[in-house]
C-alpha positions in Angstrom: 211.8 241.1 138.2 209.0 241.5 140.9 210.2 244.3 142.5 210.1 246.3 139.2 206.5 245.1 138.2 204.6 246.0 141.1 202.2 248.7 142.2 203.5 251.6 144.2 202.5 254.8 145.5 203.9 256.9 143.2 203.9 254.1 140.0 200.2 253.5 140.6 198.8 251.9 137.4 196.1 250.1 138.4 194.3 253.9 138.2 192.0 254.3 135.6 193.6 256.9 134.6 196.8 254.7 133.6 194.9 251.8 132.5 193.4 254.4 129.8 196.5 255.6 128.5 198.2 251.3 128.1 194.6 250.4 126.8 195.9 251.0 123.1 198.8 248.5 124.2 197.2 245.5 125.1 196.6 243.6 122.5 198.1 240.2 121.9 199.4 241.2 118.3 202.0 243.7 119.8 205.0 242.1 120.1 206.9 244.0 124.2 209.4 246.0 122.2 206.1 247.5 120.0 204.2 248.2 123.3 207.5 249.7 124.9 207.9 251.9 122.3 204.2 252.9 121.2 203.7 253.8 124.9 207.5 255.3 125.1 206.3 258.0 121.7 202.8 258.4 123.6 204.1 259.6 126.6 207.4 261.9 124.6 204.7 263.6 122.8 201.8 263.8 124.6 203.0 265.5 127.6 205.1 268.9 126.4 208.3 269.4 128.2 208.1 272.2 131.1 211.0 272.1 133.8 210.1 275.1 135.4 207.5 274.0 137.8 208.8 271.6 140.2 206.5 270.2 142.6 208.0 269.4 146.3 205.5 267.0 147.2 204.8 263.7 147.3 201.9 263.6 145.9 203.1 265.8 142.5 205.1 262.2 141.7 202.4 259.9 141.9 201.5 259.0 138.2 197.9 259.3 138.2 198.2 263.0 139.2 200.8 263.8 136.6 198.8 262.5 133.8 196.0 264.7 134.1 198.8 267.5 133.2 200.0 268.9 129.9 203.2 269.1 130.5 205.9 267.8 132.9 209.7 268.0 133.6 212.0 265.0 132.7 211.5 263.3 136.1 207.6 263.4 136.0 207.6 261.8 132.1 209.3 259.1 133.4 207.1 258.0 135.7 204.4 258.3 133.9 206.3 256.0 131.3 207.3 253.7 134.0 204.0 253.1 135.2 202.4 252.4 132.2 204.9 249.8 131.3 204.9 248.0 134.3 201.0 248.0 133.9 201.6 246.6 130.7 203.6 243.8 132.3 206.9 245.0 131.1 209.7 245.5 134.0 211.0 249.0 134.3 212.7 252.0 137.1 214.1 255.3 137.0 217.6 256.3 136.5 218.7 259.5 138.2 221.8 261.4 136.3 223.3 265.1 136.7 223.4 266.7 133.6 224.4 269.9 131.9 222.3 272.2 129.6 224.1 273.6 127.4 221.2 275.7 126.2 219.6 276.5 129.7 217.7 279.6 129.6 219.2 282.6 131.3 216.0 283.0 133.5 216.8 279.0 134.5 220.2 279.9 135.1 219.5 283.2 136.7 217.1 281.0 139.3 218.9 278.3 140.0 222.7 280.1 140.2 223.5 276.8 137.4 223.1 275.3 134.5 223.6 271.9 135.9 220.3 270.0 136.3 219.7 267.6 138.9 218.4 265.0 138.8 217.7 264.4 135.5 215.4 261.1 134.8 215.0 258.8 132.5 213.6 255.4 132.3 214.7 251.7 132.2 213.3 249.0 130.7 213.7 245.8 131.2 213.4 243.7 127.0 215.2 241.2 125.9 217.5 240.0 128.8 219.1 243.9 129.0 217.8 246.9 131.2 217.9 249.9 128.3 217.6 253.5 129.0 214.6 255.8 128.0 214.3 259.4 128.0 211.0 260.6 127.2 211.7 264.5 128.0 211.6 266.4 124.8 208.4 265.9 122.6 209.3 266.1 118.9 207.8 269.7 118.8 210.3 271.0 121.1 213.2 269.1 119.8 212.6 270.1 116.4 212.8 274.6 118.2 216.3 273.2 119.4 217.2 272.0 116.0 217.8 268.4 117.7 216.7 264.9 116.2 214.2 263.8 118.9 214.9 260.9 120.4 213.7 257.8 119.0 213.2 254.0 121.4 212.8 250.7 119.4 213.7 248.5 122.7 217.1 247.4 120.9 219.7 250.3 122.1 219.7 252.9 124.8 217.9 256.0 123.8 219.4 259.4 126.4 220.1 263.0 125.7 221.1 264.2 122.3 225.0 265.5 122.9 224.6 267.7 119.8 222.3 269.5 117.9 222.0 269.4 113.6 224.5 272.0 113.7 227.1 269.9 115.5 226.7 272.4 118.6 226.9 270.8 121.9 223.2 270.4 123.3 223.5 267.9 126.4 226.3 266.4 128.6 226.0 263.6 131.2 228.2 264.7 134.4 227.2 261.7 136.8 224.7 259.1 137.5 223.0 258.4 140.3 222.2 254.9 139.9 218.9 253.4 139.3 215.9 253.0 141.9 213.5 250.5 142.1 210.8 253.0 143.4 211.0 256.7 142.8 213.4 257.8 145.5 211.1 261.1 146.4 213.9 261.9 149.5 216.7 261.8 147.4 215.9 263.9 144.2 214.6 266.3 147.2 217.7 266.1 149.0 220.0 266.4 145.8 218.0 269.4 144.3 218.8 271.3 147.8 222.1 270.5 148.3 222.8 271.6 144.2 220.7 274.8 144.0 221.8 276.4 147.2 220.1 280.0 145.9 216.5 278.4 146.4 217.2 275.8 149.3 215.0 277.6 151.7 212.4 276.7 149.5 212.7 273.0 150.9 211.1 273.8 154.0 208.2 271.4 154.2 206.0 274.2 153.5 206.7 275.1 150.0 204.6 273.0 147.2 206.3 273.7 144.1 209.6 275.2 142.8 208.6 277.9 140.0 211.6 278.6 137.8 
């Protein structure tokens, strides 16, 4: 599990900035499920969900600039949760999916000529012998303007997109995964976002910081 505990670039929790938001975490009386999931509702809910600005920089993954942010996209709450666990001690990586929105906005649509998103990310964490999935995307607030359950993590079962709202209405679909990544793959998710949202591909010129849906 080394390669999923360490410091990187991007998951770089030995910042103070990190080590302030595990500090509620360490304490020898919280079992590794409570700390993944106290830090897993920390990070849902304190960082609103925003995936219309989309930075195309390194630097706009690393965790100790995201955290100064209100708000993030799926990919960027994820690694924010990722390197807080792992400064926690607990193993964990991103998992990269395609998924479909099947209540995209018709400005998101409009921009990106799709309402396939890609890629989506989520956490893994490594508890009790079993890598499980955790998608901290939509804070409660937002899931609750969607008429969705928000999505709960206890460390026992995979917690990923709702499919359907309280109505029974289809809310998210999975099309494909990516596979899972030891480091955040910044030349990939570039790569894929080009190749998928051919209307703003020019924007992927080296020179462009951030995608603005």
């Amino acid at each position: 599990m080394k390669e999923f505990l360490k410091p990187t670039y991007f998951y770089n929790f030995r910042h103070p900035s990190i080590q302030e938001l595990i500090a509620p975490f360490i304490y020898n009386s919280l079992s590794v499920n409570e700390k993944a999931a106290g830090l897993y509702l920390k990070v849902r809910d304190g960082w609103r969900y925003n995936p219309n600005i989309i930075s195309l920089e390194k630097k706009g993954y690393r965790a100790s600039n995201l955290i100064k942010r209100e708000h993030g996209h799926c990919i960027d709450k994820a690694i924010i949760l990722i390197a807080g666990l792992r400064g926690l001690g607990i193993p964990a990586r991103i998992n990269l999916a395609k998924v479909k929105n099947h209540i995209a906005a018709q400005k998101v649509i409009e921009k990106l000529g799709t309402d396939e998103l890609t890629p989506h990310g989520n956490a893994e964490i490594f508890l009790n012998g079993k890598w499980r999935k955790a998608t901290p995307a939509f804070n409660a607030a937002l899931c609750r303007f969607c008429n969705v359950e928000p999505l709960t993590f206890d460390g026992s079962r995979d917690s990923i997109f709702q499919e359907f709202d309280k109505a029974g209405g289809q809310f998210m679909e999975y099309l494909e995964d990516y596979g899972s990544f030891e480091d955040f793959p910044f030349e990939f998710v570039m790569e894929t976002m080009k190749t998928n949202y051919p209307q703003v591909a020019h924007q992927f010129d080296g020179k462009t910081k951030t995608l603005i849906i």
